[in-house]
C-alpha positions in Angstrom: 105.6 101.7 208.9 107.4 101.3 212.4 110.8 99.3 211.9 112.9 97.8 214.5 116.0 99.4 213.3 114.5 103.1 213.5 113.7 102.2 217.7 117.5 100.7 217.6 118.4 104.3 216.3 116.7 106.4 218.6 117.8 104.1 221.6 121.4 104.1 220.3 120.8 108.6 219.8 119.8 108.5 223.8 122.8 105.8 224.8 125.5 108.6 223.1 124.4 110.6 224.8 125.1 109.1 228.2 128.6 107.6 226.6 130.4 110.6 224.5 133.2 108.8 223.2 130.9 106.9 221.6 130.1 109.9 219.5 133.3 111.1 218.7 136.1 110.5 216.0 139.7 111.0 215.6 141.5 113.2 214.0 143.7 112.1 210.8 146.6 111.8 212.6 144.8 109.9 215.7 146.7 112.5 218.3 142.9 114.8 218.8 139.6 113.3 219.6 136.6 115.6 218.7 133.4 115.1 220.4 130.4 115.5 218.3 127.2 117.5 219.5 125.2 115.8 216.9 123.8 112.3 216.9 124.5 111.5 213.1 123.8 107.4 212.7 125.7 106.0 209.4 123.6 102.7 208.3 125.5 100.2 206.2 123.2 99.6 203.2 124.2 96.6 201.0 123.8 97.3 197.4 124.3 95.5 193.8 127.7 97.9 193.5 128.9 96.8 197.1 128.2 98.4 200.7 127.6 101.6 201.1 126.7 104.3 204.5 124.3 106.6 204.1 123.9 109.1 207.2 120.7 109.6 209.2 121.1 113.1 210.6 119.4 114.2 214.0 118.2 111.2 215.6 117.8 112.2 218.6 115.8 115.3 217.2 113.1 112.5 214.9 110.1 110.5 215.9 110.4 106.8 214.9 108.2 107.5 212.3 110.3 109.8 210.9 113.2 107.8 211.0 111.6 104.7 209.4 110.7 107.4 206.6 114.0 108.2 206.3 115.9 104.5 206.2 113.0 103.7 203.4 114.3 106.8 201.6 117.9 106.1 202.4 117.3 102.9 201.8 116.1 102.9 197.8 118.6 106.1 196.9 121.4 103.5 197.8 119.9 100.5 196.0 119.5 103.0 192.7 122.9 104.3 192.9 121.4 108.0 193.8 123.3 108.6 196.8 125.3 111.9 197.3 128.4 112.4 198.8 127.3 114.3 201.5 124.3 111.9 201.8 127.2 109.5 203.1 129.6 111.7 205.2 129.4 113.2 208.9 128.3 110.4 210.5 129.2 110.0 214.3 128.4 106.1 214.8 127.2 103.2 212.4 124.8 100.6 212.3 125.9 97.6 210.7 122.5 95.4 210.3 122.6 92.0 209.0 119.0 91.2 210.2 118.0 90.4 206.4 120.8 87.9 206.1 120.8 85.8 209.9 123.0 85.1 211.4 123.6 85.2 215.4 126.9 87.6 215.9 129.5 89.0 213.3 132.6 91.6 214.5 131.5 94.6 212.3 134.5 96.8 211.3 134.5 100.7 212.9 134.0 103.3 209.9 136.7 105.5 210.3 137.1 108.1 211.5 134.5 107.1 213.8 135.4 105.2 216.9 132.9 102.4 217.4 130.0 100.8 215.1 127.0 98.7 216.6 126.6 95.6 214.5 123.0 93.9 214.3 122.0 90.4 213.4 118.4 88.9 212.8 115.8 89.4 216.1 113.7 86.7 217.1 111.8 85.6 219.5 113.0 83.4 222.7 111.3 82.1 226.0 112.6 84.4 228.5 112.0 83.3 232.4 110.5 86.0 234.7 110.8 84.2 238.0 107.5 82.0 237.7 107.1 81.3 233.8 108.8 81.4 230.3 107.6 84.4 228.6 108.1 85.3 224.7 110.2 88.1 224.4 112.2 89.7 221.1 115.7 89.5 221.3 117.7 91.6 219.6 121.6 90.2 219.3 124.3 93.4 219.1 127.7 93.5 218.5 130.4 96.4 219.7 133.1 96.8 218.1 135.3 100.0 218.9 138.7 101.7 218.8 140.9 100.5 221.7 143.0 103.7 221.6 139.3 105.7 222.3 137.4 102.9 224.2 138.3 100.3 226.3 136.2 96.9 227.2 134.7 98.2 230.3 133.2 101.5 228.8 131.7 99.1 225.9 130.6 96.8 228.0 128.6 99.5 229.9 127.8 101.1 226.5 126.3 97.8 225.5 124.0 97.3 229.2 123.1 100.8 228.5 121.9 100.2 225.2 119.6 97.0 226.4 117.8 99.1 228.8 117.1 101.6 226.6 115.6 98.8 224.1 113.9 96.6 226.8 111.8 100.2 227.9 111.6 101.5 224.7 109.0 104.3 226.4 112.1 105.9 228.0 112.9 107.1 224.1 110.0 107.5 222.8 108.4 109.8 225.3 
């Protein structure tokens, strides 16, 4: 089954692309940035033993069918405490979703040493005018938050119109 968070991934996969910093981290001692050639999306998982990231590697290599296999793996190795180490390391940007919960925004906290995380709240759907009628339409709420030192607010701000074209023509991903 199709899930709203595996489009959000592959449309996030094709916005790295277009921003780089986005996909990068810093080095321990914050002096180096490394940009990453791989689109590896961390997704916070909440579990009975607290919050954990597992790592969705090659997103912009998957279907959206693939990726909704994998979050429903992911997804139950993280709930049963199954989760490797290396099932939860080299990711270059995190999804923070709080869509099960509500909620309408939330400042999600970057996963270091990554330099920005794209927080989620629930989707629903709103009237939406297109110049001669209100039309329903899904709206997805995001949240950006991102290292200063890496990013500053114009980049995210672009990072962030990016990212709603990609999800408002989904087709441009998915073809």
């Amino acid at each position: 089954r199709i899930t709203l968070l595996a489009v959000i991934m592959k449309a996030l996969a094709a916005n790295l692309k277009q921003f780089p910093t986005f996909n990068s981290s810093l080095t321990p001692d914050g002096e180096r940035l490394i940009l990453k050639k791989y689109f590896h999306i961390g997704i916070a998982v909440d579990t009975p033993n607290g919050l954990v990231v597992p790592v969705i590697r090659d997103v912009d290599q998957k279907s959206v069918y693939d990726l909704a296999h994998d979050l429903g793996e992911m997804s139950v190795k993280a709930r049963d405490g199954k989760l490797k180490s290396q099932d939860m390391q080299g990711g270059s940007m995190t999804i923070s979703s709080l869509g099960g919960i509500g909620g309408t925004a939330f400042t999600p906290l970057v996963n270091a040493p990554e330099v920005a995380i794209l927080g989620l709240t629930r989707s629903r759907m709103q009237p939406v005018w297109n110049g001669k009628e209100f039309i329903p339409r899904l709206m997805q709420p995001v949240d950006v938050s991102y290292d200063h030192r890496v990013i500053d607010g114009a980049e995210a701000a672009r990072f962030v119109a990016s990212l709603g074209n990609y999800m408002t023509d989904i087709r441009r991903v998915l073809l």
